[in-house]
C-alpha positions as CSV (number, residue, x, y, z in Angstrom):
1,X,30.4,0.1,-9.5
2,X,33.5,-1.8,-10.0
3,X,35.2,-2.4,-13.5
4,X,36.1,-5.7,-14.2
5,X,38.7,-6.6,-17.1
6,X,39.5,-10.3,-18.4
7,X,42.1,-11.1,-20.6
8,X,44.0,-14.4,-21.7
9,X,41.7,-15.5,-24.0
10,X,42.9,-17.5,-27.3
11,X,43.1,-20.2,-29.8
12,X,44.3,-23.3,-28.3
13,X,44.0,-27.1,-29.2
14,X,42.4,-29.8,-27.8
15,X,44.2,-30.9,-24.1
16,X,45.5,-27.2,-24.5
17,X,46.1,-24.8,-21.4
18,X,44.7,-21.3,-20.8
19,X,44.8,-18.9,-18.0
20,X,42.6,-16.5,-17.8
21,X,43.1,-13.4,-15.6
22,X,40.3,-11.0,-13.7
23,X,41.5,-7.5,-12.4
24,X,40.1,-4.9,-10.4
25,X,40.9,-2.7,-7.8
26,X,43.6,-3.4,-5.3
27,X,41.9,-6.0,-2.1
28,X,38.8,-6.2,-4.3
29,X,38.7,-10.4,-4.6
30,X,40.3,-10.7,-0.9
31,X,37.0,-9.2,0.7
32,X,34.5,-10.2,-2.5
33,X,32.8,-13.2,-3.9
34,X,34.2,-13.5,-7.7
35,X,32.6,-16.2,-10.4
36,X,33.2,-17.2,-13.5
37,X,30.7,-17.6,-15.8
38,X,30.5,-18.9,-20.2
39,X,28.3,-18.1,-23.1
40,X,29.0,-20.6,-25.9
41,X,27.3,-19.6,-29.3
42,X,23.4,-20.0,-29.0
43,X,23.6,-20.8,-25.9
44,X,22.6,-19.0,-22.6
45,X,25.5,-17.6,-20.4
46,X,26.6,-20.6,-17.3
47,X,28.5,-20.8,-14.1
48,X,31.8,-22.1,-14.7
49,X,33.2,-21.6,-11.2
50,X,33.5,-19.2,-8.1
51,X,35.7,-18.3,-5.3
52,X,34.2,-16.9,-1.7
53,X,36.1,-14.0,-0.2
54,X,37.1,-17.0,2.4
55,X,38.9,-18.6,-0.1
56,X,36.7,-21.3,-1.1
57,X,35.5,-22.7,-4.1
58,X,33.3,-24.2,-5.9
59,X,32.7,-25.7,-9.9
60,X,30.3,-26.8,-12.5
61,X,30.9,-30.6,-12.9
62,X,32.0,-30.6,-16.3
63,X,35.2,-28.7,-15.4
64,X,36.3,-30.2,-12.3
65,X,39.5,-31.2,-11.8
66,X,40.3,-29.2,-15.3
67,X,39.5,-25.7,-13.9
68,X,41.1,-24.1,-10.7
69,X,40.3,-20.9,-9.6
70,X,42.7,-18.5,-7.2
71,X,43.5,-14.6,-6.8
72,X,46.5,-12.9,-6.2
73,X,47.5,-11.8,-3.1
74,X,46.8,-8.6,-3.7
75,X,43.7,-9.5,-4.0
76,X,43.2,-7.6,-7.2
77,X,43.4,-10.2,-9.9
78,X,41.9,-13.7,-10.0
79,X,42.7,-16.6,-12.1
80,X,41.1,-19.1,-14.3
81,X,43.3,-21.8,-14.6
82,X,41.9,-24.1,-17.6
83,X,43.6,-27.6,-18.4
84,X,42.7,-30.4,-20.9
85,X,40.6,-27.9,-22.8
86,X,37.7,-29.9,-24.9
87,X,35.9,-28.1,-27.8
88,X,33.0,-28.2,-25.5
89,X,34.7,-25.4,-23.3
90,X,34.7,-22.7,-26.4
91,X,32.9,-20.1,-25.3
92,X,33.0,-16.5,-24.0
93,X,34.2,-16.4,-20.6
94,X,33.4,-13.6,-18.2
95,X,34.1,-12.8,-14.7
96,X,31.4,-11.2,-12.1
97,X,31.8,-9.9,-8.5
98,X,29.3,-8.0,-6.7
99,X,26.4,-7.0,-9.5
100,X,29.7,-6.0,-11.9
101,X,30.3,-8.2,-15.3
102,X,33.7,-7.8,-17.0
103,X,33.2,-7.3,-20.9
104,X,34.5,-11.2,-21.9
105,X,37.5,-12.9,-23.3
106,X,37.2,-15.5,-26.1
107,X,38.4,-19.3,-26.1
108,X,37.9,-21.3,-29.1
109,X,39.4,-25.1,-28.5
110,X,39.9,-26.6,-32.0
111,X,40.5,-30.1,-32.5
């Protein structure tokens, strides 16, 4: 089992920036598939976005060209790299690699 722990969560206005960070062990992301994933209140937990241990990526429609994803290179820290946040994006946000959930960081976009 792997521990996962997000932070850079906050407060931010509408067409506010965020980055959100992942980190694990040292190499972890370089050879492992890490995603991204919300939970907005009363509503069930989504894919946000991922990155493949090759280096690719992939989002949810509603974020693209907003959202990027990356790691260090390290390899132990990846990145959520939100722009133009909407109020629509205020929700928990939580990383996952390989069966392991980190335990959430909070955005709230107010107008």
């Amino acid at each position: 089992q792997v521990r996962l722990v997000e932070s850079g969560g906050a407060s931010v206005q509408v067409g506010g920036s965020l980055r959100l960070s992942c980190t694990t062990t040292e190499n972890f992301f370089r050879f492992n598939y890490v995603g991204w994933h919300r939970q907005a209140p009363g509503k069930q937990r989504e894919w946000v976005a991922s990155m493949q241990s090759t280096g690719d990526t992939n989002y949810l429609d509603s974020v693209k060209g907003r959202f990027l994803v990356s790691r260090d290179n390290a390899g132990n820290t990846a990145f959520l790299q939100m722009n133009n946040l909407q109020p629509e994006d205020t929700a928990v946000y939580y990383c996952y690699s390989e069966g392991n959930w980190g335990q959430g960081t909070q955005v709230i976009v107010s107008a």
